[in-house]
GUKE-750912 format. One line per field, with one value per residue (C-alpha): residue number from 1; residue in one letter; x negated, y negated, z negated. Coordinates in steps of 0.02 Angstrom, whole numbers. Example, Ala and Ser with C-alpha at 12.3 -4.5 7.8 and 13.67 -1.06 7.14 Angstrom:
% GUKE-750912
resi	[1,2] .
resn	[A,S] .
px	[-615,-684] .
py	[225,53] .
pz	[-390,-357] .
***
This chain:
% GUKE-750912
resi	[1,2,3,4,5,6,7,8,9,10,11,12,13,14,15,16,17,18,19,20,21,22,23,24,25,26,27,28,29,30,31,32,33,34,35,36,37,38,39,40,41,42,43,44,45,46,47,48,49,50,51,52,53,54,55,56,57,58,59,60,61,62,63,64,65,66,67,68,69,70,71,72,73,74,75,76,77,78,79,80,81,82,83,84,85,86,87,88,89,90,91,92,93,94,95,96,97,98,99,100,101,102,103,104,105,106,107,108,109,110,111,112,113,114,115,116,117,118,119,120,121,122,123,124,125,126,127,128,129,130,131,132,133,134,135,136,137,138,139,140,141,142,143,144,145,146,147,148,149,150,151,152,153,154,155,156,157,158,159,160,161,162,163,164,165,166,167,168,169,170,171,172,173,174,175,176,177,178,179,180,181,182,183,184,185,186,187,188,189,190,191,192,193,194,195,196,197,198,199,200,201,202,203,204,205,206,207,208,209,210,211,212,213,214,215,216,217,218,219,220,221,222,223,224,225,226,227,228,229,230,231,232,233,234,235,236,237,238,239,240,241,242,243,244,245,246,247,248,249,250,251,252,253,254,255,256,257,258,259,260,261,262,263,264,265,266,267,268] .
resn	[X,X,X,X,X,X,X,X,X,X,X,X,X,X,X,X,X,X,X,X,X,X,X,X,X,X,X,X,X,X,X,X,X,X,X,X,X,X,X,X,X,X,X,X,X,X,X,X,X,X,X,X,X,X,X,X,X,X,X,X,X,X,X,X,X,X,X,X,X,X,X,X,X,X,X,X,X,X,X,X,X,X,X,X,X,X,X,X,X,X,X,X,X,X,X,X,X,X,X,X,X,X,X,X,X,X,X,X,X,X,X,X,X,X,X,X,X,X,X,X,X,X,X,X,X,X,X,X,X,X,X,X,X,X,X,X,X,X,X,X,X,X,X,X,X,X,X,X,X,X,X,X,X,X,X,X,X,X,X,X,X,X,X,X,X,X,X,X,X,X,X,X,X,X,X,X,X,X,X,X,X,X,X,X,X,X,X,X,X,X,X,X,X,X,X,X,X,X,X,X,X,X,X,X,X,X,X,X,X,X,X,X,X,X,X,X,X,X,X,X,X,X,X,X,X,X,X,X,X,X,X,X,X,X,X,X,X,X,X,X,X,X,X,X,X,X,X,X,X,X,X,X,X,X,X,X,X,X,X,X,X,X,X,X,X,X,X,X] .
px	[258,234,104,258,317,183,130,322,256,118,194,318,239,123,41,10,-188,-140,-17,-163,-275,-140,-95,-265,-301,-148,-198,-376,-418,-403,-587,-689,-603,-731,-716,-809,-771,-815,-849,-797,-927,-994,-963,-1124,-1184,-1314,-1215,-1209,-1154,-1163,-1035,-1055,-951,-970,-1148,-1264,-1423,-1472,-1390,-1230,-1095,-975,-996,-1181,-1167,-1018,-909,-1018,-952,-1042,-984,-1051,-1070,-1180,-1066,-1144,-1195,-1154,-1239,-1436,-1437,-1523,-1439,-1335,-1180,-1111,-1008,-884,-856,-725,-700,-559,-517,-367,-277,-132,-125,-119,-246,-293,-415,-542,-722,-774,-959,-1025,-1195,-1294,-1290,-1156,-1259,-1216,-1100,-1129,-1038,-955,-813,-753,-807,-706,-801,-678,-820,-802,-608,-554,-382,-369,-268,-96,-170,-260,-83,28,-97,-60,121,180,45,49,-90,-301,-287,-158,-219,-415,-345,-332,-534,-565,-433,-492,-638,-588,-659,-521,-373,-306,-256,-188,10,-12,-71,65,215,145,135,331,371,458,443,240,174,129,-40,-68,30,-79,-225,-152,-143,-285,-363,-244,-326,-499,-433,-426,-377,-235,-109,-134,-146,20,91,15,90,256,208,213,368,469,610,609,421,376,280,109,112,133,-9,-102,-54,-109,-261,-278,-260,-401,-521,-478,-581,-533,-426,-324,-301,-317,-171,-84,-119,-63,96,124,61,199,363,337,513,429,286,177,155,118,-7,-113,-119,-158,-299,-384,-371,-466,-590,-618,-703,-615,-569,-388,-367,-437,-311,-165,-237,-247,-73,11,-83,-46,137,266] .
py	[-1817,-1735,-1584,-1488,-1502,-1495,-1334,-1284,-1325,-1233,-1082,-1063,-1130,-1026,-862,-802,-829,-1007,-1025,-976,-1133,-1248,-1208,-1209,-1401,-1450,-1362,-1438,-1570,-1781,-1786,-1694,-1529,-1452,-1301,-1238,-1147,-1080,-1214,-1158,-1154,-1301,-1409,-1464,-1605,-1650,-1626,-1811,-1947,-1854,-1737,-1712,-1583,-1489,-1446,-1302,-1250,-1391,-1526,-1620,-1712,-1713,-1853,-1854,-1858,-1975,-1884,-1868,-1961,-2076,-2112,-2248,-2135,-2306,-2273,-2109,-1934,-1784,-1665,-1621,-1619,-1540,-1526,-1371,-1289,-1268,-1254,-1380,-1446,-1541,-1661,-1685,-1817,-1768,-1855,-1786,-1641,-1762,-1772,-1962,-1958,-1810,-1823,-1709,-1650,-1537,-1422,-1465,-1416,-1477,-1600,-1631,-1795,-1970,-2014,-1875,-1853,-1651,-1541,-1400,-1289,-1157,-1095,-1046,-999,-907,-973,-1147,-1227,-1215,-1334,-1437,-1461,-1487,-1618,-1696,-1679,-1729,-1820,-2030,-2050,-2071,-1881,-1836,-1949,-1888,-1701,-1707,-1696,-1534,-1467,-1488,-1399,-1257,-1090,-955,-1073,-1139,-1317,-1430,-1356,-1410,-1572,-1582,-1533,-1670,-1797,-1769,-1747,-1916,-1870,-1868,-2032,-2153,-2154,-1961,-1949,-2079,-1959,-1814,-1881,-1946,-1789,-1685,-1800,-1730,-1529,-1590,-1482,-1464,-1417,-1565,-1684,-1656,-1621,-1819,-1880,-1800,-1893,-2073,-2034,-1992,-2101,-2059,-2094,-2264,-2383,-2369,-2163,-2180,-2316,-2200,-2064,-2196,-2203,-2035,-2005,-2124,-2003,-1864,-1785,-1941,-1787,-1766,-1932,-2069,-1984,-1968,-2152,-2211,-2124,-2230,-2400,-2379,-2308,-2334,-2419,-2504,-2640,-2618,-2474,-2519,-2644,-2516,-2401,-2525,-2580,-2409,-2409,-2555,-2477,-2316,-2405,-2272,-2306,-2244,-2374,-2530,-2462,-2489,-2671,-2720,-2664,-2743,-2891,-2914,-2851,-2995] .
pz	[-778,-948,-997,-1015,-831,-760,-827,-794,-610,-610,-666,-532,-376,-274,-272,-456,-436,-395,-530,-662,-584,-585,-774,-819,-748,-816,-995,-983,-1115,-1061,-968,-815,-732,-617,-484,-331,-163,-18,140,304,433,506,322,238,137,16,-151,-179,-57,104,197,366,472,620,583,691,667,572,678,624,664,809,957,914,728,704,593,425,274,158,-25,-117,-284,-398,-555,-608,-522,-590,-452,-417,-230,-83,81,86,180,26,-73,-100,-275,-333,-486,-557,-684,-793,-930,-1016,-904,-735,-611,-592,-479,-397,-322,-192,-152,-47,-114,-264,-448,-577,-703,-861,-857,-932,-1097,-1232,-1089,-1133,-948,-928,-771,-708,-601,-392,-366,-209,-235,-196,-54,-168,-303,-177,-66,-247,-295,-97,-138,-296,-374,-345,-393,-320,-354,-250,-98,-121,-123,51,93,10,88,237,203,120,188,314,287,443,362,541,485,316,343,493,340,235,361,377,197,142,-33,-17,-63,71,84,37,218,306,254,294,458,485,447,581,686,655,660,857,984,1121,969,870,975,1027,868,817,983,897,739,835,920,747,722,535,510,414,543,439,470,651,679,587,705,835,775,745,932,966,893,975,1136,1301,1401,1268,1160,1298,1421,1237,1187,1376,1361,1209,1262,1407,1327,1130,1080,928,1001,854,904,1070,1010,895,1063,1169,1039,1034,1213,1220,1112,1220,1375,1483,1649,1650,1505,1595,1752,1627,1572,1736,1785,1619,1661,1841,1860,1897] .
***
């Protein structure tokens, strides 16, 4: 995709605030786009290689401080860090008006980075999900795949439908898809675990989107995703599929899931 079109892009898609921040990545000079926002609650890290979620008073982490992520960041920091809630800051590395690839931290303080590359800092935006979900979309690229984490975290946007559109979208690259759901795994809840049972049972869904669904399920709360991963284990048309849920299963040590080996195993 040219300069050209993808400013074109930018100018036509989205609210107009979001239209100016797409145009003004894609305008940026070949080297280091930055921008900040606002985290929603419970989103913290140390500005560096640690992003935990779910955090309270100090404590983070879901399932006894589980879900925290951990970068391996040895080629170069470009953030001063202290543990924070806040904000999140994206990277984005841009050639000819294309995102290649995008970092995302959580708190800190932008350094100055290694080498002569040209930083253009476009400060804390408040509109952000629209460039964030094009990137998702359209771009095949690291960029468009990495775009899904800050998403995620993005301050007052409810982001489980989006991620749920994307998962479906067969013009979204692959593996943008297989993150988007594995991340509509972790929104949780009644509503998306039944939207990702949904996801497995899509006819029109490539195999590697609904094992991720699969696995998706495995991580949600046991009275929502083991029932859920049961249900699949028993009826799934496509054995796979019945494998990866019958793997998780294995994984979850619940009771209701050694009651289903033992009946697969036993019955004539």
């Amino acid at each position: 995709m040219t300069r050209r079109l993808v400013l074109a892009w930018a100018l036509v898609a989205g609210p107009a605030a979001a239209q100016r921040l797409g145009a003004r990545v894609a305008a940026a000079p070949d080297g280091i786009v930055r921008l900040s926002f606002a985290a929603r609650p419970g989103v913290c890290g140390d500005g560096r290689q640690v992003i935990a979620f779910d955090c309270t008073d100090g404590r983070c982490g879901r399932r006894g401080g589980e879900h925290t992520i951990t970068f391996d960041r040895s080629d170069g920091d470009e953030v001063e860090y202290a543990c924070e809630p806040g904000p999140v800051r994206v990277s984005l590395t841009v050639r000819t008006g294309r995102v290649q690839s995008l970092r995302t931290y959580v708190g800190g303080r932008w350094v100055a980075p290694r080498g002569d590359a040209a930083v253009t800092d476009l400060g804390t935006v408040a509109s952000r999900t629209d460039l964030l979900l094009g990137l998702a979309t359209r771009e095949d690229t690291r960029g468009g795949e990495e775009a899904i984490l800050p998403l995620t975290m993005a301050d007052s946007v409810t982001v489980w439908p989006m991620l749920l559109k994307l998962a479906r979208d067969d013009r979204a690259p692959r593996r943008t898809r297989r993150q988007a759901v594995f991340w509509l795994g972790q929104a949780a809840g009644d509503a998306a675990t039944h939207d990702l049972a949904d996801l497995v049972d899509d006819a029109d869904l490539d195999r590697d989107v609904k094992e991720q669904a699969v696995f998706a399920l495995s991580q949600q709360p046991r009275d929502a995703g083991v029932p859920a991963l049961i249900q699949i284990a028993r009826t799934h048309p496509e054995p796979g599929v019945r494998r990866k849920a019958l793997f998780w299963l294995g994984q979850s040590g619940d009771p209701r899931a050694l009651a289903l080996f033992e009946e697969l195993l036993t019955k004539p």
